[in-house]
C-alpha positions in Angstrom: 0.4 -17.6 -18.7 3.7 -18.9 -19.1 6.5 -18.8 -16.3 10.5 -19.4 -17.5 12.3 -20.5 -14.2 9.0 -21.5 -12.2 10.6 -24.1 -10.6 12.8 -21.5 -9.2 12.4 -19.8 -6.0 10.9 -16.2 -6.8 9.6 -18.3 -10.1 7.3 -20.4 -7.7 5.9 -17.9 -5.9 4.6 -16.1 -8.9 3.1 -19.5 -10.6 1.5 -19.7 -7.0 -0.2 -16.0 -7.2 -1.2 -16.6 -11.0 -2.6 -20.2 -9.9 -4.8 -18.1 -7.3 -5.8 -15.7 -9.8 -7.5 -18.6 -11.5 -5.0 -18.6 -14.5 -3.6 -21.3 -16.5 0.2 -21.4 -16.1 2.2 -23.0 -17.8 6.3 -23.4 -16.6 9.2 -23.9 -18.5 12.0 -25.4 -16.8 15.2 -27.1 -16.6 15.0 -27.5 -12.8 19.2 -27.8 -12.9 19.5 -26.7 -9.1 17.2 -29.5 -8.1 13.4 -30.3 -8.2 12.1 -28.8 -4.7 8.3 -30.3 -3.9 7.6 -26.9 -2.2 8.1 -24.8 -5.8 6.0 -27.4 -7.5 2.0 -26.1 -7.9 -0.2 -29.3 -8.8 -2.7 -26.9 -10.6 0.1 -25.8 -13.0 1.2 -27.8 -16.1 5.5 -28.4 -16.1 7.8 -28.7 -19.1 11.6 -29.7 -18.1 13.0 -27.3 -21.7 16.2 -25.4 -22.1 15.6 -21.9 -22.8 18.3 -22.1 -25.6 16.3 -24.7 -27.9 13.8 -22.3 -30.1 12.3 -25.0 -32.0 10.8 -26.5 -28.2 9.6 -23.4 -26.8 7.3 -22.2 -29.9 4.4 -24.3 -29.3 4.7 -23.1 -25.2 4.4 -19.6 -26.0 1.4 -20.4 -28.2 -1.8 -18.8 -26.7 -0.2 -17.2 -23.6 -1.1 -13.4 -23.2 2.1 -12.9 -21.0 5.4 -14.4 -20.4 7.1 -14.3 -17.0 10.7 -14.7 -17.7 12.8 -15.5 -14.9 14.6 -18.9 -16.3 18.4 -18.0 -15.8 22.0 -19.5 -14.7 21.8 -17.0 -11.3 24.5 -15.8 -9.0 27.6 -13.2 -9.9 30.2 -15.3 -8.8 28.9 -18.5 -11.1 29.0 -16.5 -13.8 32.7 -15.3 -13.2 33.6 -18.8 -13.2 31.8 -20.0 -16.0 30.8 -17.0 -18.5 30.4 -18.9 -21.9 27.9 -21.2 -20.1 26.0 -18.6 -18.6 25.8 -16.5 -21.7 24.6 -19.2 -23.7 21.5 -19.5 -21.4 21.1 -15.8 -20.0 21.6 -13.8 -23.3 20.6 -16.7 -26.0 18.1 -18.4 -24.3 16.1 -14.6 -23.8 16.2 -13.8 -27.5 15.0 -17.2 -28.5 11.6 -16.5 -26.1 11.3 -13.4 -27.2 11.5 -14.2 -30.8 9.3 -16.7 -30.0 7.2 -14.4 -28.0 6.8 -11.8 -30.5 6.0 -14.4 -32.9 3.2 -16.1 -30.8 1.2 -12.6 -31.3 2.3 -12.4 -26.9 0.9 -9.1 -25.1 3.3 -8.8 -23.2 6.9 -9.7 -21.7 8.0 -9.1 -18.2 11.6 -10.0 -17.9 13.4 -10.4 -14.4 16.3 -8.1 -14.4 18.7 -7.2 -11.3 19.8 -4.9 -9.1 23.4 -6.2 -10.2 23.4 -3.7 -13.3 23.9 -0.7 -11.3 27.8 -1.9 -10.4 29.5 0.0 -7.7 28.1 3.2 -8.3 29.1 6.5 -5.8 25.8 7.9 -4.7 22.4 6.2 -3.2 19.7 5.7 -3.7 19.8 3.5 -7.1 17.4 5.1 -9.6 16.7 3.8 -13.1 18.2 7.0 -14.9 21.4 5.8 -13.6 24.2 5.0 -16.6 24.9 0.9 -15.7 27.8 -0.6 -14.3 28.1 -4.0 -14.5 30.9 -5.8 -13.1 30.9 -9.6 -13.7 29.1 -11.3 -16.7 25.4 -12.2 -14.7 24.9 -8.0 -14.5 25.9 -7.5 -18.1 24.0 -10.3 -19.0 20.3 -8.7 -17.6 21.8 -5.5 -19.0 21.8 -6.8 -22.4 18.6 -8.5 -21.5 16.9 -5.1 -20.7 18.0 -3.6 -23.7 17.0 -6.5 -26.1 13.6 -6.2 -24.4 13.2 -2.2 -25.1 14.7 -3.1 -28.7 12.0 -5.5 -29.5 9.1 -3.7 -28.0 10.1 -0.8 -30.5 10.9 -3.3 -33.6 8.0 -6.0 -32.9 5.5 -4.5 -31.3 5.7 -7.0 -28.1 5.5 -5.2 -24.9 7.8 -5.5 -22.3 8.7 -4.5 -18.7 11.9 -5.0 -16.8 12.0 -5.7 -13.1 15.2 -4.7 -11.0 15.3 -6.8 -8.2 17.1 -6.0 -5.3 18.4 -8.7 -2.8 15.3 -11.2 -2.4 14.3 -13.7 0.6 11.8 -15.3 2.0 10.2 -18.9 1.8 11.6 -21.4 -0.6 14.8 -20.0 -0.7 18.2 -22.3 -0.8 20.2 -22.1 2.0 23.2 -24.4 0.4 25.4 -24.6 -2.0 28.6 -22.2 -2.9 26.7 -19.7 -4.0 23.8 -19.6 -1.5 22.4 -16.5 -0.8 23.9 -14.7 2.7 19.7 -14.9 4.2 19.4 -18.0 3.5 23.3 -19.6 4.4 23.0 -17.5 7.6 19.8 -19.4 9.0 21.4 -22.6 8.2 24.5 -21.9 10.0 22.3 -20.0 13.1 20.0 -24.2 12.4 22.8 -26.0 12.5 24.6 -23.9 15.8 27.5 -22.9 13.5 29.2 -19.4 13.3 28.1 -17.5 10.4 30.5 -16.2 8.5 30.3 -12.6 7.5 32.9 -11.3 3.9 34.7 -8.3 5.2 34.0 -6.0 7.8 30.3 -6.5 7.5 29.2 -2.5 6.3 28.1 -3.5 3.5 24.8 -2.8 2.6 21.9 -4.7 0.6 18.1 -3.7 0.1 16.2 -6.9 0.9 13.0 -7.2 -0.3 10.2 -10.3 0.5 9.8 -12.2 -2.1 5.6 -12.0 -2.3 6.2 -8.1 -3.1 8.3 -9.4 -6.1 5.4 -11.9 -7.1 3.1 -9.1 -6.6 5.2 -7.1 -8.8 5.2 -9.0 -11.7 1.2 -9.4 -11.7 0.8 -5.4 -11.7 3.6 -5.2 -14.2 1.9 -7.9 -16.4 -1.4 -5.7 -16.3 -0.2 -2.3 -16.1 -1.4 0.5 -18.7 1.4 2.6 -18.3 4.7 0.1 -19.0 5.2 -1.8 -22.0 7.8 0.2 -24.1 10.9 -1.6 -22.1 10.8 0.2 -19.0 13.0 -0.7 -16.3 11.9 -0.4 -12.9 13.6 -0.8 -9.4 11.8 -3.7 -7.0 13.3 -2.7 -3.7 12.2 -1.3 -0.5 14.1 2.0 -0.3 15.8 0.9 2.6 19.8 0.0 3.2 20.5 -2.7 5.6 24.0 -3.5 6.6 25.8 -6.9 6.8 26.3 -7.2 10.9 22.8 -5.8 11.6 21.1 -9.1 9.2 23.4 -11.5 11.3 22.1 -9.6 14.3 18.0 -10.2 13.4 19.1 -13.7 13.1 21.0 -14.2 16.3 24.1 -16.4 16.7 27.8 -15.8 17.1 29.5 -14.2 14.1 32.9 -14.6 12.6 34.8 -12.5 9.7 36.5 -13.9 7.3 38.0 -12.2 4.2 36.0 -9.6 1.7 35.0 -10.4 -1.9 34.8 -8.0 -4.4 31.5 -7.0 -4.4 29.2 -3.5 -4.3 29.8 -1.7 -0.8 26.2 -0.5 -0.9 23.0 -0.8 -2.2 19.8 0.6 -2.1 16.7 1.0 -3.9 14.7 4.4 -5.4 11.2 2.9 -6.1 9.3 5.6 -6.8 8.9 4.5 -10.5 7.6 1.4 -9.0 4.9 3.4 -7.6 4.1 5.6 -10.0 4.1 3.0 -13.0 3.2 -0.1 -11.1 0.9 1.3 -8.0 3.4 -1.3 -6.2 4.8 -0.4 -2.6 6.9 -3.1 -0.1 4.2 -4.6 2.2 6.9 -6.7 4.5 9.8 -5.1 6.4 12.8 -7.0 6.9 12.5 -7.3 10.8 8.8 -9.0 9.5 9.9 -11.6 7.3 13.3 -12.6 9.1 11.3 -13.1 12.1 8.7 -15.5 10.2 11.5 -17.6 8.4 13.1 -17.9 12.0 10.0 -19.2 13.0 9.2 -21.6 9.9 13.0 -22.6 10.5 12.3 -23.8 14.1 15.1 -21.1 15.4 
């Protein structure tokens, strides 16, 4: 098995459950947000390659029945701020694996997509049969990512799956940095006995969802009989959780400050993730918040 990005947070945690499994991963890697000891498995074998250089990833892809991508330049705002760079690895660097994929005789592709592509759209929930949206380069970039995917599942033959996810958390994740994710900033801030700081008004809404149901995910969409053709399918919880109400299940004193463009709502329809995947959410948000609390000392 090979994992892009599995050095990454969500990455890690699906090297971990294929490690378990009694696979042989392999994980491609760049580690360019930092080398973390706790998203390092020592029963997996670790190659530090760029996703855009072809020529280096054909002999990785040689012999693996499935490819895990997940290796990407993350976050919206990043990618607003440096959309040639991000291209270059998001868009590029997935054709060149799946060339090489498709090549390697691969069975089958499962590409990390994101809830991002939807946009700002008018009614909830999200469902797949929605036209997209995207609004800053990182959604149009896993929008032309799912496309390429269905595209060369019908000219190659490689099967592929794309996974939506929505907002993920849970062990592992970064809590610094500009572009830190609000979960994981907010317990730093609650750690560290600051105010959190809370864009806008604090209605908006997010679907978060733990980040073993998205390793679990991928495993059933890597062995599932009934994707393969470039489906995409929504990796949520079904459930809408406003701003105020995460800083709440993480205690502390709150402060406003001012709202960036961003999706007023979002929220999940995984039903295809049932009936394709057999997959359902096994953690509720109250659940995990209350463990990373814990873990955090808080």
């Amino acid at each position: 098995m090979l994992v892009t990005g599995g050095g990454g947070f969500i990455g890690s945690h699906i090297v971990d459950a294929l490690v378990e499994r009694g696979d042989d991963v392999h994980v491609v890697d760049t580690f360019c947000s930092g080398r973390f000891e706790n998203r390092i498995n020592s029963r997996a074998t670790y190659h530090e390659v760029d996703i855009r250089s072809f020529e280096a990833l054909v002999p990785l892809v040689q012999g693996a029945q499935c490819v895990f991508h997940l290796a990407a330049l993350p976050r919206v705002q990043y990618s607003i701020e440096n959309p040639i760079e991000t291209f270059s690895v998001n868009v590029d660097g997935t054709v060149n694996l799946l060339k090489a994929a498709s090549d390697a005789g691969v069975r089958r592709f499962v590409f990390s997509s994101s809830a991002a592509v939807y946009g700002d759209q008018p009614t909830m929930p999200l469902s797949e049969d929605m036209p997209l949206a995207p609004k800053s380069p990182y959604a149009l970039h896993k929008a032309i990512g799912e496309n390429t995917c269905k595209l060369w599942s019908e000219l190659y033959g490689l099967e592929t799956v794309a996974l939506r996810y929505f907002n993920v958390y849970g062990p592992r994740l970064d809590p610094n940095g500009a572009y830190a994710l609000a979960i994981g900033k907010f317990l730093r801030l609650r750690k560290e006995g600051e105010m959190i700081e809370i864009w806008g008004d604090g209605t908006n809404t997010r679907d978060y969802v733990h980040v073993s149901d998205v390793a679990r995910a991928n495993l059933l969409a890597a062995t599932s009989q009934k994707v393969g053709k470039g489906e995409a399918i929504n990796i949520g919880t079904g459930r809408e959780t406003d701003v105020n109400a995460l800083a709440s299940l993480i205690g502390g004193e709150v402060t406003h400050v001012e709202a960036r463009v961003e999706p007023g709502r979002a929220q999940a329809d995984n039903r295809k993730a049932h009936e394709l995947l057999e997959w359902e959410p096994s953690r509720m948000l109250e659940e995990g918040i209350a463990a990373l609390k814990t873990e955090w000392g808080i």
